[in-house]
PASEBA-1860 file (N, C-alpha, C; in nm, 3 decimals):
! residues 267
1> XXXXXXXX> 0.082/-0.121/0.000/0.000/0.000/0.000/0.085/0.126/0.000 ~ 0.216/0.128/0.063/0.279/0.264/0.079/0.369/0.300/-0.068 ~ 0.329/0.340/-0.083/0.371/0.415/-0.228/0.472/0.486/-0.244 ~ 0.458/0.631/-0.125/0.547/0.677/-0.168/0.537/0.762/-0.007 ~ 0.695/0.750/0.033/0.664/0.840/0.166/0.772/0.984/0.153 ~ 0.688/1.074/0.215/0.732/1.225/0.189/0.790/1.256/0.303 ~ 0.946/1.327/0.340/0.951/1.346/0.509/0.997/1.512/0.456 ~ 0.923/1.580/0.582/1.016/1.683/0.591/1.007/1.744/0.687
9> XXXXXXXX> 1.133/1.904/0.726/1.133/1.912/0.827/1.028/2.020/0.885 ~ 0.963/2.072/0.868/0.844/2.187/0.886/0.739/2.175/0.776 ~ 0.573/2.144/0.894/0.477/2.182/0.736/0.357/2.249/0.825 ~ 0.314/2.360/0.742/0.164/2.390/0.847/0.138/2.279/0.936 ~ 0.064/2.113/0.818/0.013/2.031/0.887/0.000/1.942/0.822 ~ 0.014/1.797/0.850/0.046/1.707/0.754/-0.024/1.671/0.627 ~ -0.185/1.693/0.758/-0.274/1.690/0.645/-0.285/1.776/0.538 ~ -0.278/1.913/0.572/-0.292/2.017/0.473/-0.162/1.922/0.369
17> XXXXXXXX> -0.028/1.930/0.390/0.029/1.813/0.285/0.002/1.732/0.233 ~ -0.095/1.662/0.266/-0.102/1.539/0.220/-0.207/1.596/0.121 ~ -0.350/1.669/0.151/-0.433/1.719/0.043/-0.388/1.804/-0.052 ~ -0.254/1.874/-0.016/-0.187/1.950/-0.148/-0.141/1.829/-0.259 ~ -0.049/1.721/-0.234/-0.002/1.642/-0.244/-0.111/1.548/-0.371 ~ -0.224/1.499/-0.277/-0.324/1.446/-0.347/-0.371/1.537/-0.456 ~ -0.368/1.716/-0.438/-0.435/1.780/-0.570/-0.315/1.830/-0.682 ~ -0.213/1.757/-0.653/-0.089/1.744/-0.751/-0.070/1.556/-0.801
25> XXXXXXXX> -0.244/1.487/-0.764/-0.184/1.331/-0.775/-0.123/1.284/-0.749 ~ -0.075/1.275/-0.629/-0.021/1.178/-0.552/-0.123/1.073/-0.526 ~ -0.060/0.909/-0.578/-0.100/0.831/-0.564/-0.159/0.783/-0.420 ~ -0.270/0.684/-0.404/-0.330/0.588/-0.333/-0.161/0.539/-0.227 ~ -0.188/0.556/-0.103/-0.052/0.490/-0.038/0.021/0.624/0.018 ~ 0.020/0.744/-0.045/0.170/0.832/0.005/0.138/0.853/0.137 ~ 0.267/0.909/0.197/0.280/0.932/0.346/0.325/1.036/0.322 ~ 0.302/1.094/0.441/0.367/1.270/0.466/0.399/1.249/0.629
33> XXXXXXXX> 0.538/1.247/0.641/0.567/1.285/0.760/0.639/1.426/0.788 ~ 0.638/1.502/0.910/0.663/1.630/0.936/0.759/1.609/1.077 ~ 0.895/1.675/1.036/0.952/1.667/1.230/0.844/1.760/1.304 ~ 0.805/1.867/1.253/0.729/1.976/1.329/0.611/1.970/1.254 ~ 0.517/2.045/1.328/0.357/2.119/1.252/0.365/2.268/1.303 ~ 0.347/2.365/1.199/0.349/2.493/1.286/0.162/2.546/1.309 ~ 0.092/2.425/1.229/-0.030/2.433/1.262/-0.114/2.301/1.280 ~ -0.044/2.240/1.360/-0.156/2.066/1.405/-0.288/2.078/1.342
41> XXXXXXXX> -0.350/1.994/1.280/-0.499/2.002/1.383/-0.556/1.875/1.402 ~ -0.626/1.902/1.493/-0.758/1.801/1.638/-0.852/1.793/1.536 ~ -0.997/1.731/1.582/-1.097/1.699/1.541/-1.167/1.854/1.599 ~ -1.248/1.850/1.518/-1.376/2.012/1.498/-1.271/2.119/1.499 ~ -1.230/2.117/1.449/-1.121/2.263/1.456/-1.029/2.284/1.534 ~ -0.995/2.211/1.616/-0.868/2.196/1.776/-0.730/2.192/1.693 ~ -0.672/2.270/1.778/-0.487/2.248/1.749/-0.470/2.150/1.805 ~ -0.362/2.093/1.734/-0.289/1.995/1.820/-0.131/2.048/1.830
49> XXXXXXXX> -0.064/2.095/1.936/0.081/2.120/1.980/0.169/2.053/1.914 ~ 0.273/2.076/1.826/0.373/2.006/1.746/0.486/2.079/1.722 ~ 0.575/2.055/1.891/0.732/2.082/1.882/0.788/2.003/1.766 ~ 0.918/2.043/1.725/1.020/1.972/1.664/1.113/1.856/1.715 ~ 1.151/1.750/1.700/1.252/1.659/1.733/1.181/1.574/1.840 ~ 1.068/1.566/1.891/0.988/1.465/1.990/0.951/1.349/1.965 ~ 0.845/1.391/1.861/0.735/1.331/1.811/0.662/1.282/1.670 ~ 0.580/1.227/1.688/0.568/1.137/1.550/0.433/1.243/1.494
57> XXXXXXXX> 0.414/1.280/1.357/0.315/1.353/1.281/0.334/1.325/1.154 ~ 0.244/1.200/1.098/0.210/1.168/0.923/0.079/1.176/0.941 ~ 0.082/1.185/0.810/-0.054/1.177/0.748/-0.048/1.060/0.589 ~ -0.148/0.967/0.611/-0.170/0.830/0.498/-0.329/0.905/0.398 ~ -0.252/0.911/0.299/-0.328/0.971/0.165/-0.399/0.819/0.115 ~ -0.504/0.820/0.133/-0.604/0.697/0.040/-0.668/0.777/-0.061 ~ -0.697/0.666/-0.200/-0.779/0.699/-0.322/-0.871/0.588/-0.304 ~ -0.969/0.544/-0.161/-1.067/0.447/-0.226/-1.197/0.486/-0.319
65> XXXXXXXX> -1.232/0.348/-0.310/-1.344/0.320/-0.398/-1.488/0.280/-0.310 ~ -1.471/0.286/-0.180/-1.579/0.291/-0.176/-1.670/0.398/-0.123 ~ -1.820/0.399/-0.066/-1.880/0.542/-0.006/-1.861/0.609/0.108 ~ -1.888/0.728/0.073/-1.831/0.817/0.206/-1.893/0.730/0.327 ~ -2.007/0.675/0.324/-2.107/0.646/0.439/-1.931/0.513/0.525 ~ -1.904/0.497/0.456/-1.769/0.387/0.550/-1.633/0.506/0.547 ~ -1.633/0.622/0.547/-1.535/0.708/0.600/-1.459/0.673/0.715 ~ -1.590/0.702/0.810/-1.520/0.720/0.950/-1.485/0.639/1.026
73> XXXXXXXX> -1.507/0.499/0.946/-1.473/0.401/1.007/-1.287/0.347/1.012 ~ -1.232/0.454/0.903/-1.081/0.488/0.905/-1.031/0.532/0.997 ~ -1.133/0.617/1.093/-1.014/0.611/1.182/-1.014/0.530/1.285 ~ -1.118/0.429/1.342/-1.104/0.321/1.400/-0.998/0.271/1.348 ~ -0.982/0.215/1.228/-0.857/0.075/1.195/-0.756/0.193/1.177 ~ -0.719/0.295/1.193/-0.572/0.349/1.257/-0.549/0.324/1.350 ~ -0.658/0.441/1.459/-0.651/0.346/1.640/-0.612/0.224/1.689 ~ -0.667/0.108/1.584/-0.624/0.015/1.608/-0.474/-0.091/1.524
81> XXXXXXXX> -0.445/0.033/1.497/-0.308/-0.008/1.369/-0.204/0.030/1.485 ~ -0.274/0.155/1.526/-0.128/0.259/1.633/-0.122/0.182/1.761 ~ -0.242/0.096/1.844/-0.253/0.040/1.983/-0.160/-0.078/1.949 ~ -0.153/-0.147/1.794/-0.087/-0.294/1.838/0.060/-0.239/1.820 ~ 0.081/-0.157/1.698/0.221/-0.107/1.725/0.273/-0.033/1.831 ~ 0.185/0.036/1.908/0.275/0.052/2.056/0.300/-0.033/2.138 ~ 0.187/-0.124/2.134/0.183/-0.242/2.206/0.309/-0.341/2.186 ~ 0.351/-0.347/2.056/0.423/-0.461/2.004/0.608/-0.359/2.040
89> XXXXXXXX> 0.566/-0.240/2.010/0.714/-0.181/2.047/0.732/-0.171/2.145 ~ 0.672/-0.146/2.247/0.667/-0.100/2.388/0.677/-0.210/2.502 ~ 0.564/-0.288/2.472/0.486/-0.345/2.575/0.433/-0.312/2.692 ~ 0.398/-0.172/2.650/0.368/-0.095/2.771/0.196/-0.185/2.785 ~ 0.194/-0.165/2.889/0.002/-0.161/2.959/-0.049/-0.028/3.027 ~ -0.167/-0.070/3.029/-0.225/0.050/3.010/-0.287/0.137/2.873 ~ -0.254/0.049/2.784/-0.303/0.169/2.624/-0.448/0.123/2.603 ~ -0.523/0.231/2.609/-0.640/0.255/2.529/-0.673/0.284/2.450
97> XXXXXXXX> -0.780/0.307/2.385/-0.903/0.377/2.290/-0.952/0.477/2.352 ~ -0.968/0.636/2.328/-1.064/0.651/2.348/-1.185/0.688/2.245 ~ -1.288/0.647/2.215/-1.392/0.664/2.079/-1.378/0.767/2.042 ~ -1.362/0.833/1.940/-1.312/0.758/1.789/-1.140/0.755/1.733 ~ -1.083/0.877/1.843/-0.998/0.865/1.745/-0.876/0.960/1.867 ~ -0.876/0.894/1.978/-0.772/0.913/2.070/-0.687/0.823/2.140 ~ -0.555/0.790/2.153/-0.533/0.632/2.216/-0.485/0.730/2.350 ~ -0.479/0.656/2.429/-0.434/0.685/2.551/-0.297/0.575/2.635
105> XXXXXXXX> -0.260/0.650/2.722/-0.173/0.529/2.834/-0.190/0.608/2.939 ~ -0.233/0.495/3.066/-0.259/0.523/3.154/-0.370/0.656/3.167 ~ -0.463/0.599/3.112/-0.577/0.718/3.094/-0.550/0.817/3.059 ~ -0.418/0.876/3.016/-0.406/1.031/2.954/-0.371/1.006/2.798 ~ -0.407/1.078/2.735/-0.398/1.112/2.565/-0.228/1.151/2.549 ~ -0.203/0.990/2.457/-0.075/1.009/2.411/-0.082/1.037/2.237 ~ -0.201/1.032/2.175/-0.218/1.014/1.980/-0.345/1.129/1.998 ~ -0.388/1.172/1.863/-0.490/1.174/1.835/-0.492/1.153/1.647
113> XXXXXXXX> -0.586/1.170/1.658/-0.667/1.130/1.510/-0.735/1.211/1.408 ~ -0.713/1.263/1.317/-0.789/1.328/1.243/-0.788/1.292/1.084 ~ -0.967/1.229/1.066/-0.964/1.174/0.901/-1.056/1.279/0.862 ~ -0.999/1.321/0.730/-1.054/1.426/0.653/-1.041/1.387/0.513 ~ -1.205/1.397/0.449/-1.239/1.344/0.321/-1.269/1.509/0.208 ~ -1.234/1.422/0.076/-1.268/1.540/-0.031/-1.361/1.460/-0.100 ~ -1.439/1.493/-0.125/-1.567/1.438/-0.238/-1.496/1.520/-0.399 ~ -1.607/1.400/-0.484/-1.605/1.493/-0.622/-1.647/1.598/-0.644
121> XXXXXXXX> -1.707/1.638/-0.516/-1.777/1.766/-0.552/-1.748/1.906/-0.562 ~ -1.578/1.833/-0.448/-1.479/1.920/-0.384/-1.531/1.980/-0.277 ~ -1.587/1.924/-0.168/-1.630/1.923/-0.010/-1.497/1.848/0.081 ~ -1.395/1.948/0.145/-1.342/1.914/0.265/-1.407/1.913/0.390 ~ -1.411/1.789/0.449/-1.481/1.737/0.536/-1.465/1.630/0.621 ~ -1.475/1.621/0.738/-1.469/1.522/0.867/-1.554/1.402/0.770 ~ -1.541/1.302/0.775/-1.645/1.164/0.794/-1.765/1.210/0.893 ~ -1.854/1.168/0.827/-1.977/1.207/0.860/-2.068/1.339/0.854
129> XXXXXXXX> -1.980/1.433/0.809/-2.118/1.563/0.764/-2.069/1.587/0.643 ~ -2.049/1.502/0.522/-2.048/1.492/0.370/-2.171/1.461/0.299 ~ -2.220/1.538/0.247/-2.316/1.434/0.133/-2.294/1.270/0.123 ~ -2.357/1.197/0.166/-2.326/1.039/0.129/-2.369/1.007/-0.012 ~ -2.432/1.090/-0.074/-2.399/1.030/-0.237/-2.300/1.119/-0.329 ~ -2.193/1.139/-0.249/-2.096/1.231/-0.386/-2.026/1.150/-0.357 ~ -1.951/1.072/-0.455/-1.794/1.031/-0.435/-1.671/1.038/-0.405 ~ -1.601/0.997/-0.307/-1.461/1.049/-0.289/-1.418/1.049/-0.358
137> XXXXXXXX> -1.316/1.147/-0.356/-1.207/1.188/-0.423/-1.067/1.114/-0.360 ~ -1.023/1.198/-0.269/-0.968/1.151/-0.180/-0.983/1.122/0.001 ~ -0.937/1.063/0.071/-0.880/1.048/0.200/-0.742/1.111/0.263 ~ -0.745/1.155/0.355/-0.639/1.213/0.411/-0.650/1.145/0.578 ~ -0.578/1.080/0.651/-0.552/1.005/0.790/-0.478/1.048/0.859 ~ -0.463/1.150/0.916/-0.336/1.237/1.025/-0.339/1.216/1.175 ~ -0.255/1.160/1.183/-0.161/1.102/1.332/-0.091/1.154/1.405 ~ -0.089/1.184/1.513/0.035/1.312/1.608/0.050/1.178/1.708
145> XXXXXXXX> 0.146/1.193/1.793/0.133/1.065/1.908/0.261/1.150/1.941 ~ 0.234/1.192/2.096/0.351/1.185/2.178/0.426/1.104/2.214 ~ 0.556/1.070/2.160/0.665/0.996/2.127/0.798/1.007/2.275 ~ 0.848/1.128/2.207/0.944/1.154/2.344/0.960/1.317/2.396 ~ 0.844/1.343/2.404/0.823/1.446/2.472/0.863/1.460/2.617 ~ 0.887/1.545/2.692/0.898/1.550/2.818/0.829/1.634/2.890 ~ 0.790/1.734/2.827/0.738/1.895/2.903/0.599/1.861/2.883 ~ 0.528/1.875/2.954/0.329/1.848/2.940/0.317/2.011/2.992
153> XXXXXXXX> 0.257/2.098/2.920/0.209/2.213/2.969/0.142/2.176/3.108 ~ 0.135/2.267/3.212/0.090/2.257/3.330/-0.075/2.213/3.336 ~ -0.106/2.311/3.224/-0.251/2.309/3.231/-0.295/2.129/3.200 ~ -0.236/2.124/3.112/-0.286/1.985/3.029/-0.251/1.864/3.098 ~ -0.083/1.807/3.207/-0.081/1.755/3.249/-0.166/1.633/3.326 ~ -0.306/1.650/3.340/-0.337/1.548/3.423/-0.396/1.526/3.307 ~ -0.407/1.509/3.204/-0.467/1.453/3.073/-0.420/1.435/2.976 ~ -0.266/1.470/2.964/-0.206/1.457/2.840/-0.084/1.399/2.891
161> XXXXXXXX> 0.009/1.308/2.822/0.163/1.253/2.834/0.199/1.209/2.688 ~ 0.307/1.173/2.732/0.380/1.051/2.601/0.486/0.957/2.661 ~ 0.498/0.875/2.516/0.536/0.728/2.573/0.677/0.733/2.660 ~ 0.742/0.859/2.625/0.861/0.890/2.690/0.867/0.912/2.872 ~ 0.728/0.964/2.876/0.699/1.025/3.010/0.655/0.880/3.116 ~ 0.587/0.805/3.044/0.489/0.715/3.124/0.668/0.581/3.109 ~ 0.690/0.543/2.978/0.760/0.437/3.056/0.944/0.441/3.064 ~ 0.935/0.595/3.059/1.114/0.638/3.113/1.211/0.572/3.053
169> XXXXXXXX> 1.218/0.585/2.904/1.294/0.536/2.796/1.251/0.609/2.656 ~ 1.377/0.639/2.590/1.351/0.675/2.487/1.297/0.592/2.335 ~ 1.190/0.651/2.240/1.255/0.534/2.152/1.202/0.589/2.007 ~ 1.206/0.513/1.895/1.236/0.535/1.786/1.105/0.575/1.712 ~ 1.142/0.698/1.689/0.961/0.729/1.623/0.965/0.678/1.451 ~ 1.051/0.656/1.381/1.048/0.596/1.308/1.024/0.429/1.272 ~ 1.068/0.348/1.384/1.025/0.233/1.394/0.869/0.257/1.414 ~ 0.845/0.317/1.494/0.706/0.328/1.517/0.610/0.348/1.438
177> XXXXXXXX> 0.631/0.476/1.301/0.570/0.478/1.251/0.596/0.359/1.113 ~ 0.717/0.344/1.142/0.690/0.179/1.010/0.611/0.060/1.019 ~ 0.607/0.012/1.185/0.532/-0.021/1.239/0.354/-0.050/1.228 ~ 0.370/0.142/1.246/0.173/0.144/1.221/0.185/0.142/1.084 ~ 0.195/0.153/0.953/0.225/0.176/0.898/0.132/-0.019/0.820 ~ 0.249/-0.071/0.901/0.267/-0.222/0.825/0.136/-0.288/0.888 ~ 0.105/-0.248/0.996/-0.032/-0.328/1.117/-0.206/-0.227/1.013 ~ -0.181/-0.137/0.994/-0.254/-0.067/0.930/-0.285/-0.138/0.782
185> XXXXXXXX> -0.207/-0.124/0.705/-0.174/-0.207/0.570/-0.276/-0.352/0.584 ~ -0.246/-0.397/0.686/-0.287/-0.528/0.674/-0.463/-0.521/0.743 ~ -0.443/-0.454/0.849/-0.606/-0.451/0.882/-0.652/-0.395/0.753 ~ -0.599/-0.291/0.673/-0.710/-0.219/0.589/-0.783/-0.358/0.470 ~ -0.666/-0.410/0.452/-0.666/-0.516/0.287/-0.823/-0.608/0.372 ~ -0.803/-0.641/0.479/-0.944/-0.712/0.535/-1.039/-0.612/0.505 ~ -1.058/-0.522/0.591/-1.147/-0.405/0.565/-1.209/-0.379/0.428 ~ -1.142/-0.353/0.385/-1.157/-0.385/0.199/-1.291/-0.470/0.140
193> XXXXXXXX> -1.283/-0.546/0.164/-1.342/-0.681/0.176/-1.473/-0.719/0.200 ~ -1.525/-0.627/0.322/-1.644/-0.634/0.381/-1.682/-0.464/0.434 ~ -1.590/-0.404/0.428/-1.657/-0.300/0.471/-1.714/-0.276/0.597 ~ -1.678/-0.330/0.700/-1.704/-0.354/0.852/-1.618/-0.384/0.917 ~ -1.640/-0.316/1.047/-1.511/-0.364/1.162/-1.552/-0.499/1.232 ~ -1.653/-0.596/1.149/-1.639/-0.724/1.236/-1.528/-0.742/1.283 ~ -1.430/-0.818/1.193/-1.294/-0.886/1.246/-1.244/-0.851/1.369 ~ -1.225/-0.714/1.348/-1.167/-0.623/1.461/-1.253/-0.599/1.580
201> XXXXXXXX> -1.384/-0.597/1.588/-1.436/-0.538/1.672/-1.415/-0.604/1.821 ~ -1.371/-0.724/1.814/-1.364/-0.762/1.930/-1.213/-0.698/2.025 ~ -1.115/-0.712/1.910/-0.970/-0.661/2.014/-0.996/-0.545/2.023 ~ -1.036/-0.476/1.927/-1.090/-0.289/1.971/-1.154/-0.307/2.106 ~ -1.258/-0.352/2.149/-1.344/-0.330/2.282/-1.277/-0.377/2.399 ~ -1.187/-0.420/2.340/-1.043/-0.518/2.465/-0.978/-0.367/2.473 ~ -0.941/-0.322/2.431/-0.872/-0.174/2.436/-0.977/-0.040/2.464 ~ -1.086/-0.037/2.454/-1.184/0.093/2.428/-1.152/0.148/2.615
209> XXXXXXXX> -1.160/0.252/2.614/-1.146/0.258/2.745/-1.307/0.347/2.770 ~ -1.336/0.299/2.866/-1.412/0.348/2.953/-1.566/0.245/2.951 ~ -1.511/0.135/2.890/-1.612/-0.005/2.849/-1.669/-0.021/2.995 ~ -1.793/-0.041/2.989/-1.873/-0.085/3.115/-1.870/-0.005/3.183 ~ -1.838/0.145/3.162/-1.851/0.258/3.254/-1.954/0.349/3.207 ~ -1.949/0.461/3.283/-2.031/0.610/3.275/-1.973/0.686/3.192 ~ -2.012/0.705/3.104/-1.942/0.824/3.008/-2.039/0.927/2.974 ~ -2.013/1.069/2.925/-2.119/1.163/2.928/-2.097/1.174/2.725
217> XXXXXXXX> -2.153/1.191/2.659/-2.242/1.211/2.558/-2.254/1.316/2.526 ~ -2.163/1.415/2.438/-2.203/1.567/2.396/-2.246/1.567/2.240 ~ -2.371/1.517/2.275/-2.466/1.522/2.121/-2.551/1.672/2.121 ~ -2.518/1.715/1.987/-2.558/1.822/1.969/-2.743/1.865/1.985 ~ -2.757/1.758/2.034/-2.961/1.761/2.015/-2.967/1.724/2.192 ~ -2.828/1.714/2.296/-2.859/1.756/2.419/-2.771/1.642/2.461 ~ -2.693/1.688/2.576/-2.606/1.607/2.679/-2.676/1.487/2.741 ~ -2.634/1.386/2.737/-2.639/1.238/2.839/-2.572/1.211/2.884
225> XXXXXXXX> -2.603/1.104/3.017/-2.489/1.047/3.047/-2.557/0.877/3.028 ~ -2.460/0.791/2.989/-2.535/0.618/2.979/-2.349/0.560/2.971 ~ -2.394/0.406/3.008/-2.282/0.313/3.044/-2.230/0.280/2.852 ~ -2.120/0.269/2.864/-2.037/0.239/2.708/-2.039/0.093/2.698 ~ -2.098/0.051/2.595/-2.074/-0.097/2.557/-2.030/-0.186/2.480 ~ -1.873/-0.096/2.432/-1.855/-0.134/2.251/-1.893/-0.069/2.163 ~ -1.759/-0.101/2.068/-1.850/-0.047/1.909/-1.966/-0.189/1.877 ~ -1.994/-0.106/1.733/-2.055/-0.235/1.633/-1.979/-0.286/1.519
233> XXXXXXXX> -2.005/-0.314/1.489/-1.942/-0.403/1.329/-1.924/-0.230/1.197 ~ -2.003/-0.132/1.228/-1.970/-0.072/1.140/-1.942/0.049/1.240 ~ -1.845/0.075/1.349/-1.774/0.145/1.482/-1.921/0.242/1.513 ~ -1.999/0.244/1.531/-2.111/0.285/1.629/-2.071/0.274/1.739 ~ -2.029/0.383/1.822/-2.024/0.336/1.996/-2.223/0.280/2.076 ~ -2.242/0.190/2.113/-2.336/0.178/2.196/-2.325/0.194/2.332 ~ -2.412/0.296/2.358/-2.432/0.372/2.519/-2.582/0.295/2.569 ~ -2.576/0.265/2.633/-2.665/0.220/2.724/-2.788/0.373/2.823
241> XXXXXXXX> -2.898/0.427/2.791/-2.923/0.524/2.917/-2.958/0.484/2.971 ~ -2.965/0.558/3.132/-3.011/0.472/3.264/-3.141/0.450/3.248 ~ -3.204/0.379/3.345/-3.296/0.295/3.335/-3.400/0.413/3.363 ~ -3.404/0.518/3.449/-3.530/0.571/3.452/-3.540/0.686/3.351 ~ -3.457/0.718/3.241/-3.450/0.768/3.103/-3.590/0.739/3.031 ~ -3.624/0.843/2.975/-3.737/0.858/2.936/-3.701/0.709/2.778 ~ -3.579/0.735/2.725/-3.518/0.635/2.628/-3.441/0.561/2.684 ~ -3.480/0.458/2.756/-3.344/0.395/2.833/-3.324/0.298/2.733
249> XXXXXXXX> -3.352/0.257/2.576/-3.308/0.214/2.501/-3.101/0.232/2.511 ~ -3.088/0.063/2.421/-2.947/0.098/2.364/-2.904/0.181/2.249 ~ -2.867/0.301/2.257/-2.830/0.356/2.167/-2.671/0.380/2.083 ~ -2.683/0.383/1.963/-2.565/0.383/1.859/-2.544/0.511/1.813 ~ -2.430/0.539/1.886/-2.375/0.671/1.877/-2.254/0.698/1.755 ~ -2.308/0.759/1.661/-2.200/0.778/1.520/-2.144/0.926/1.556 ~ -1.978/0.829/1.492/-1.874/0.990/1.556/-1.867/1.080/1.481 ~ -1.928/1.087/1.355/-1.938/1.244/1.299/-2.037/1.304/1.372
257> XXXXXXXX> -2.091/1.284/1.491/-2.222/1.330/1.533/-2.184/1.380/1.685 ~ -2.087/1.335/1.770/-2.082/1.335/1.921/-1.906/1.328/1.936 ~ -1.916/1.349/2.052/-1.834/1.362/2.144/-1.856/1.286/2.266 ~ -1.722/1.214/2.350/-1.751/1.129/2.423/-1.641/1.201/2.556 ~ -1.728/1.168/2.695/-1.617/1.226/2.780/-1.650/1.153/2.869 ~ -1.498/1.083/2.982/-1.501/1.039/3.027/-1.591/1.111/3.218 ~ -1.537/0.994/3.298/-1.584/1.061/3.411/-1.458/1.067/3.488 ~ -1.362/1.025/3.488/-1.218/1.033/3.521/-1.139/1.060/3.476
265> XXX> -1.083/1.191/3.453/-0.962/1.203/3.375/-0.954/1.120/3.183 ~ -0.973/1.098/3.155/-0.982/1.079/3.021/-1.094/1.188/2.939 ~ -1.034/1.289/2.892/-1.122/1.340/2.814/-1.167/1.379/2.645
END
């Protein structure tokens, strides 16, 4: 799948690279890695912080073929491309999920996630508030993961680290990202296939953090709070509301739609 990988040392943001990149044709596969970002970004518009010489920041350019409506299910099988390769480099414990597109260690946010689609129509856009009948164009998959950082702003500290901080060793952000890279590759070619996170869905919910707990629900049609119970086969988080809820139905929460926050420190 990797085609062609781009490194360099300063870019706004990977993604913004990688969609320049794609509107100069760059093939299905390229990578864009950045030592720095002088402009990250988070999901809904958030910066994401990107010193030089720490940390890991690519972005994976796809040309699929199939509908936007299976977008956002890309960034699940990253999450779960980046948990086995930390897992497999590290062996740290402690790494989570948090839905959709944050991994954690030791309950604080060491990655985040941001997939951003272009239709034919030429609509830049999150997965999930696209027209579902225009065709992609392209995919863009951008990855930050605190690597070997040391300094956690004061403010952010009880919610943010990296792998440097939690298991007091340095290590190779390039292995790492060859790593996700190769674990990614291979979940996607399944993916392919069926178009569902069956396969996966079970080691994902082995990792999801805050499974069988209280989590609060920032859906734009009004705040909840209900117990987390897994994705589904096509990454729906299901929340459970409490029982004297006017809907104490199980409900399937799609992440172009919500926000998920923990009740402890994971946010």
């Amino acid at each position: 799948m990797i085609a062609r990988l781009i490194e360099l040392e300063d870019v706004d943001s990977t993604n913004n690279e990688a969609m320049r990149q794609a509107e100069n044709g760059a093939p299905h596969g390229t990578v864009v890695r950045a030592d720095s970002q002088k402009a990250g970004k988070g999901r809904r518009g958030r910066s994401w912080q990107s010193p030089g010489g720490v940390n890991l920041y690519f972005s994976l350019l796809l040309r699929p073929s199939f509908e936007p409506e299976h977008a956002s299910m890309l960034t699940l099988l990253m999450a779960m491309a980046a948990v086995r390769a930390i897992v497999e480099d590290t062996g740290a414990d402690g790494v989570g999920i948090k839905w959709p597109n944050d991994i954690l260690l030791n309950r604080k946010k060491i990655c985040g996630i941001l997939t951003e689609l272009k239709t034919c129509q030429g609509t830049v856009r999150e997965p999930g508030v696209v027209n579902s009948q225009a065709a992609i164009d392209y995919v863009v998959i951008g990855v930050g993961i605190n690597v070997n950082l040391t300094e956690i702003p004061e403010e952010l500290a009880g919610h943010v680290t990296s792998l440097r901080c939690e298991l007091h060793r340095e290590l190779s952000r390039g292995q790492l990202l060859e790593h996700i890279l190769q674990d990614f590759e291979a979940i996607y070619l399944v993916f392919e296939k069926s178009y569902n996170l069956e396969f996966i869905r079970q080691e994902y919910n082995q990792y999801l953090a805050g499974r069988g707990e209280e989590v609060r629900v920032l859906d734009p049609q009004g705040e909840y709070v209900g117990i987390s119970h897994g994705i589904t086969e096509r990454g729906e988080l299901l929340i459970q509301k409490p029982n004297d809820s006017p809907e104490a139905d199980m409900v399937k929460v799609y992440a172009g739609e919500v926000s998920i926050r923990g009740k402890d420190g994971y946010a």
